[in-house]
N, C-alpha and C positions, 0 to 999 in steps of 0.2 A: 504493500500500500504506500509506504513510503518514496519508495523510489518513483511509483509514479505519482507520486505531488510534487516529488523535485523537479522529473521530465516535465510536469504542466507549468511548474514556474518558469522554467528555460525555456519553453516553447511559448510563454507568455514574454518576456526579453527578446525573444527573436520575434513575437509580430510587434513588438511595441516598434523594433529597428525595421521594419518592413514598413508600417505604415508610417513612419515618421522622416533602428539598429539595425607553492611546490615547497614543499619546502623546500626553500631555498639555502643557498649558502646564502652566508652573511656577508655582505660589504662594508666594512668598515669605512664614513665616509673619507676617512684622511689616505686611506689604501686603495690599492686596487681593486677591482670589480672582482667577484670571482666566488666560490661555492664555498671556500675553505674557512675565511675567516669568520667571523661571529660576535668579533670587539670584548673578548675574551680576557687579552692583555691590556684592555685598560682598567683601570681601577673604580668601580663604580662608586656611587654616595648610595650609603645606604637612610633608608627614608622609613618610617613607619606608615600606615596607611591613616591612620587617626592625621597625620601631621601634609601629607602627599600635596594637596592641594596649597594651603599655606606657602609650602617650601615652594612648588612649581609658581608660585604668582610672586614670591619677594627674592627668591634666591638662586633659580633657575636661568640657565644664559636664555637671552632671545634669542641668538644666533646661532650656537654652537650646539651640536650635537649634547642630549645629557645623559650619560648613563647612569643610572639606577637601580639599587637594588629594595625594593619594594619589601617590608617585614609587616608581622602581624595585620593581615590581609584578612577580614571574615569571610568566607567562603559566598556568602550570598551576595557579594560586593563584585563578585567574578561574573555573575548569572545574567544573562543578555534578556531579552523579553522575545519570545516568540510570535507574541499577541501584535509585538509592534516590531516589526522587522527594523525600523529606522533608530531601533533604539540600541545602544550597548550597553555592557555591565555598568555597576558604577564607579569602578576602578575606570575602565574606559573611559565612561564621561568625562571624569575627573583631566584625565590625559589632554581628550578631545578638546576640554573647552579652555585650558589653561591655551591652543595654539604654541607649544614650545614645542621642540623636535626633542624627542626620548628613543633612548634603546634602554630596554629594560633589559639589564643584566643580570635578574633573580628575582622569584615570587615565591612569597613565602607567608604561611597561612597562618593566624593565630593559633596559639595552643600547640605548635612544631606539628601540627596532622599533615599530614602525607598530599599533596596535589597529583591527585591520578587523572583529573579530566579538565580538559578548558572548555568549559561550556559552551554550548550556541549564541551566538551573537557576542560575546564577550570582547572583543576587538572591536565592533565595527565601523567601521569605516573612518578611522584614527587616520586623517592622512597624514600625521607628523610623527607616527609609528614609525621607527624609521630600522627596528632590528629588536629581535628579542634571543634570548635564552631561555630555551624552557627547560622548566627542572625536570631531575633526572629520572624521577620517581611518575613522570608524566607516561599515559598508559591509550588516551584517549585526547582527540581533538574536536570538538563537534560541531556542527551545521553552522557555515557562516562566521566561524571563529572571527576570523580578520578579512572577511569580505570588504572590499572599498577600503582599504590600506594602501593607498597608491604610493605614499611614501616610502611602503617597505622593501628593505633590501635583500635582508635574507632574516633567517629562521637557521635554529640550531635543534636539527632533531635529536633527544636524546635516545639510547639505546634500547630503553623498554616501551617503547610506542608500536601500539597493536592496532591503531587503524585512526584512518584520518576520514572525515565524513561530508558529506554532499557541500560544493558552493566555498568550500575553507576559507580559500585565497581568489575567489573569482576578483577579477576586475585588479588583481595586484600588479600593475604593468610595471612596478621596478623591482620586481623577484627576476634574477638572472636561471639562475640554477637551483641544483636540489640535489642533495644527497639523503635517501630512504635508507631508513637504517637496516640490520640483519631480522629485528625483529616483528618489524611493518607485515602483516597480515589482510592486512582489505585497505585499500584506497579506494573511492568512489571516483571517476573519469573527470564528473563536472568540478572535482575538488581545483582544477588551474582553469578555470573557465573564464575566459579571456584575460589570460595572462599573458599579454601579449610581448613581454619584453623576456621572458621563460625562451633561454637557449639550449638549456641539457640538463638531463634526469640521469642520475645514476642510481644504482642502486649495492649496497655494501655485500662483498663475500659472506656467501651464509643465509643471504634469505632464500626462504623455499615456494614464496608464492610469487617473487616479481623475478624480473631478468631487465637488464639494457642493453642497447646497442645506440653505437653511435648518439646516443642522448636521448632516445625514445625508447619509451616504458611499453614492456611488455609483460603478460602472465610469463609462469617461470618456462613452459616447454616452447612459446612465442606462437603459440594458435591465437590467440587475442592482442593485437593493438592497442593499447587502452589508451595512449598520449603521447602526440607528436609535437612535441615543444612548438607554442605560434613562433616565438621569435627566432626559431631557425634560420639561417640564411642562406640552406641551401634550395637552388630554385628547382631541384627534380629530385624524385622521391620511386625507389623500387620497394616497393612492401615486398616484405622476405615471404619464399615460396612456402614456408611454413603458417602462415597465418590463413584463419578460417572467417575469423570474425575483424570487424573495424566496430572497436566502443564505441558507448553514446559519447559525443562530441570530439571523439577523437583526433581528427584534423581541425577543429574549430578557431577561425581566425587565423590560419597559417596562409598569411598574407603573399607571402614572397616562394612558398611554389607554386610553381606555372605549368610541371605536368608529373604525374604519378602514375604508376606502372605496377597496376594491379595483380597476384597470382591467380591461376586458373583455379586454384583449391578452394578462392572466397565462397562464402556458403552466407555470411551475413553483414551488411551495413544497419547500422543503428541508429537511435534517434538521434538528430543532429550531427552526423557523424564527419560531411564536410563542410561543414555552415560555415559560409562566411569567408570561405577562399578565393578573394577578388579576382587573381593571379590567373587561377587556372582557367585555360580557355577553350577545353577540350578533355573531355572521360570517357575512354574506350573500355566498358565491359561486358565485349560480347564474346569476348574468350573466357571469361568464369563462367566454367559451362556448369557451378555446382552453385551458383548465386540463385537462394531463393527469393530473401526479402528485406526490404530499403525502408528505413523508418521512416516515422515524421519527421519532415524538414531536414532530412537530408543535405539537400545542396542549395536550401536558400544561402539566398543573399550570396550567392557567389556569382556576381553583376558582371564576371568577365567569360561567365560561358557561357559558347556557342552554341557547341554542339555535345549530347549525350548520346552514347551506343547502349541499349542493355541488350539483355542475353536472352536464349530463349529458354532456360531454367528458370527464369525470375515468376514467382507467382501471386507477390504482395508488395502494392508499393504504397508507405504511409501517408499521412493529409499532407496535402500543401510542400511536394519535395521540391519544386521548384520556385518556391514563393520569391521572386524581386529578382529572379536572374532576366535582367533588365538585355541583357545579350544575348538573350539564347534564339537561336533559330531556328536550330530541329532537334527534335527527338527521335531515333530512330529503334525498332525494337525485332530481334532477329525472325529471321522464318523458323516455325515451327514453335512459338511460345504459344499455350492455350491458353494462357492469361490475359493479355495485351496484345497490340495490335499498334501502327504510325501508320496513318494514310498523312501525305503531305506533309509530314513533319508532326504531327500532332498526334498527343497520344489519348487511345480511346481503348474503353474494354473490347477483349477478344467477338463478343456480340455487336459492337460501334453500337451498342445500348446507352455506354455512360462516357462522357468526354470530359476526361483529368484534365488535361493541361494544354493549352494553344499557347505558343512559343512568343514570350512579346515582344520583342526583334523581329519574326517573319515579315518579309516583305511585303504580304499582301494587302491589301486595302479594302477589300470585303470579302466573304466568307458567308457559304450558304450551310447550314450545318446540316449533317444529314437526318434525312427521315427517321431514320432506324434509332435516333437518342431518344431514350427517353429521362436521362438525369444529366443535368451541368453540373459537375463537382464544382466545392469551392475552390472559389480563386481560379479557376480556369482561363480564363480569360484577364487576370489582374494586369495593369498597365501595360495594355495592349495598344501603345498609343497613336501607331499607324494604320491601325484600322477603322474603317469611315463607314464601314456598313455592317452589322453582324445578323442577319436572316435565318430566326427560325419557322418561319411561317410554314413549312413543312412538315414539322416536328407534330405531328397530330396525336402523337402517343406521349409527348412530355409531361412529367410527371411533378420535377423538383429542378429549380434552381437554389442552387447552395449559397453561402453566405458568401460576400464581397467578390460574387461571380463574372462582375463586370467592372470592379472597383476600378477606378484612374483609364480607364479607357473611354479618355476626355474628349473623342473627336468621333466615336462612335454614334452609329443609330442602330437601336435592336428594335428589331420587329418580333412581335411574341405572335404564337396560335390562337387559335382560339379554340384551346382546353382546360379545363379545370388546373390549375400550376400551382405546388405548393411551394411557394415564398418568402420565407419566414419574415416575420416583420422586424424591422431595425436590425437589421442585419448588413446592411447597407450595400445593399445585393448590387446596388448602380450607382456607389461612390457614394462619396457627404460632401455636405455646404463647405465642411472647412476640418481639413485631415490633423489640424494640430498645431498646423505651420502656415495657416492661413490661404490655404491652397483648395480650392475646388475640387476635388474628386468625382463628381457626377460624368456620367453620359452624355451626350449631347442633346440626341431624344430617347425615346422610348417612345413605341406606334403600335397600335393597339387594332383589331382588324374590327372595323366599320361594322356597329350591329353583333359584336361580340354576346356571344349567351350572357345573361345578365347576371343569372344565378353564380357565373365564375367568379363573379367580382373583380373580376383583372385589375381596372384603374385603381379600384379603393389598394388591392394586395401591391399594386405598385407605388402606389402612395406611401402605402405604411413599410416599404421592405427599408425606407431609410430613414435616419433620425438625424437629422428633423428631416420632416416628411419632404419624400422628393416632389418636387413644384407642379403644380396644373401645366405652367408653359412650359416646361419638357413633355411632357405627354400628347399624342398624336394619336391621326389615327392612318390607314390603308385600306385601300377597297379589295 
């Protein structure tokens, strides 16, 4: 249950960036960048937690890095708020609001009890967090630790740490590297979720559940992909012929590959597995002849691809995989897949019952859909912006148009049937007044067939499909 409220919050970040979107080693800042150091060798002030705030506002540098060693700490002071994601412990706060740059160099709990977990949200989003050490007796790191910690450098894992949990370090783009200790047991994939300045993951002799290579993290036999560092710099990527699966967000935000050279052994992509790979302008997987199925949002937001190949093994492809590939111009899908089907670049069910995805780069300028649809998936058509005509007036068996099925496709006129259509209301099936950024997203019209059965209610269900409701003057009719 868990993991999929994670996968719904990520998939909720990545339409927020549609319609609008490690442990690390330590840097010490007077040193070099790099995995090793942790600012170890400098000599921290040690602070009580009764006194923290006090010291940090009368005696703490503005300027200069401060290290600290934090004592008698009550435990519920570490404790982030779930209820309020925007909130951190109140050690955190303490941190956050003071604005001084800190590396805390030891946490230490009243009453000498042992710190075996950093709770959820307990970091968050400190960006003057700028390194820590965690104690040694640390066993646990949870959801959202130091999420929005843009300032941090690196992170000292200590040796009995058994698992690091959903979101840890998202959004930390000045974590370089990472050293996972021998005794790390479960890492969760989205834990560096856009950590885009993440070069290389190692991981120490001895552990039995991960492996690396060249800075990407794998399970320990390397069937699993789990994290391809974003800030790599290298611009082409061979997945080892040993790999079965690509983790949820695995390549996510790996900006600067531009092409990747899949094994025939892939068997599965995961939710968000290339999200957000500008670079790449081109994915041939029609030789994974054992690739069955491609999660949600897969290859959104990767604005620089053209063109996709799938296989004819593929039998499940999740919501919205091409959501904002603002360049894509065909999709092609081999002979012989009984799942799917590409007439003209466009992908539809094996039946050309249900049309997923119409490519919004394609060149064309209108587009007659065929008879045989009776469902438009979401987003099918999302910023389709050179098309001027989209005609289903044929579609007599159309059943459902999905939600933001026509969104930013600002130059278009769709012609609807005249059949009963389920269209869910405010769903913004034909764009909104104003996307966030003050931008129009509607259709151009929407044309309704002259003398339409009245009981379908078309105009009202077009009206209500946007919020706020789409205008009488876009709506038309055809004889």
């Amino acid at each position: 249950m868990k993991k999929n409220k994670i996968f719904k919050g990520l998939a909720l970040l990545v339409l927020t960036a549609v319609l609008s979107i490690g442990f690390m080693g330590c840097t010490d800042p007077a040193q070099s960048a790099g995995g090793a150091n942790t600012g170890s060798k400098i000599k921290p002030i040690t602070v009580k937690y009764s006194e923290l705030e006090k010291w940090l506002k009368n005696s703490a540098s503005a300027t200069e890095v401060n290290y600290i060693e934090i004592i008698e700490i009550p435990e519920s002071a570490l404790k982030g708020k779930d209820s309020d994601p925007k909130s951190s412990g109140l050690l955190g706060t303490i941190i956050k609001n003071s604005e001084k740059k800190v590396f805390l160099s030891g946490l230490k709990l009243e009453g000498n009890k042992e710190l075996k977990t950093i709770p959820s949200y307990s970091f968050y989003q400190l960006d003057k967090l700028v390194g820590i050490n965690l104690p040694a007796s640390i066993e646990n790191v949870g959801e959202s630790a130091f999420a929005g910690c843009t300032g941090l450098t690196g992170i000292d894992l200590p040796s009995s740490l058994a698992s690091i949990d959903y979101l840890v370090f998202q959004g930390c783009i000045g974590l370089i590297s990472i050293d996972l200790p021998a005794s790390l047991k479960s890492i969760e994939p989205s834990a560096f979720f856009n950590c885009t300045g993440l070069t290389g993951i190692s991981v120490v002799a001895g552990n039995i559940s991960y492996s690396s290579e060249n800075g990407v993290l794998f399970n320990k036999d390397k069937t699993n992909l789990i994290i391809y560092p974003a800030g790599k710099a290298d611009v082409s990527y061979t997945v080892p012929a040993s790999v079965t699966s690509i983790g949820g967000t695995a390549f996510c935000a790996c900006e600067n590959l531009q092409s990747i050279n899949m094994p025939t052994g892939l068997k599965i992509i995961e939710v968000l597995g290339f999200q957000g790979l500008t670079g790449l302008s081109s994915l041939d997987l029609s030789s994974c002849s054992e690739l069955t199925s491609i999660g949600d949002f897969a290859f959104a937001l990767c604005t620089g691809l053209k063109s996709i190949n799938l296989p004819a093994s593929l039998t499940s492809i999740g919501r919205l995989p091409f959501a904002r590939c603002a360049s894509l111009k065909n999709i092609s899908v081999a002979v012989g897949n009984t799942k799917y089907l590409s007439e003209s670049g466009i992908l539809f069910s094996k039946d050309k019952t249900m049309l997923i995805a119409f490519p919004a780069a394609k060149a064309d300028s209108s587009y007659t859909i065929p008879a045989s649809v009776t469902s438009i998936e979401m987003w099918a058509f999302y910023n389709c912006i050179g098309l001027k005509s989209i005609d289903l007036s044929a579609c007599t068996k159309l059943s459902t148009i999905g939600e933001y099925a026509f969104y930013g496709s600002t130059d278009a006129t769709v012609k609807l049937p005249n059949v009963d259509i389920n269209i869910k209301a405010e769903a913004n099936v034909f764009g909104e007044k104003n996307n966030g950024k003050g931008k129009c997203t509607w259709v151009k019209k929407v044309l309704l067939p002259k003398n339409y059965t009245a009981s379908y209610k078309l105009k009202e269900k077009v009206q209500k499909s946007c919020a706020p409701n789409f205008p009488d003057e876009r709506i038309g009719e055809y004889e």
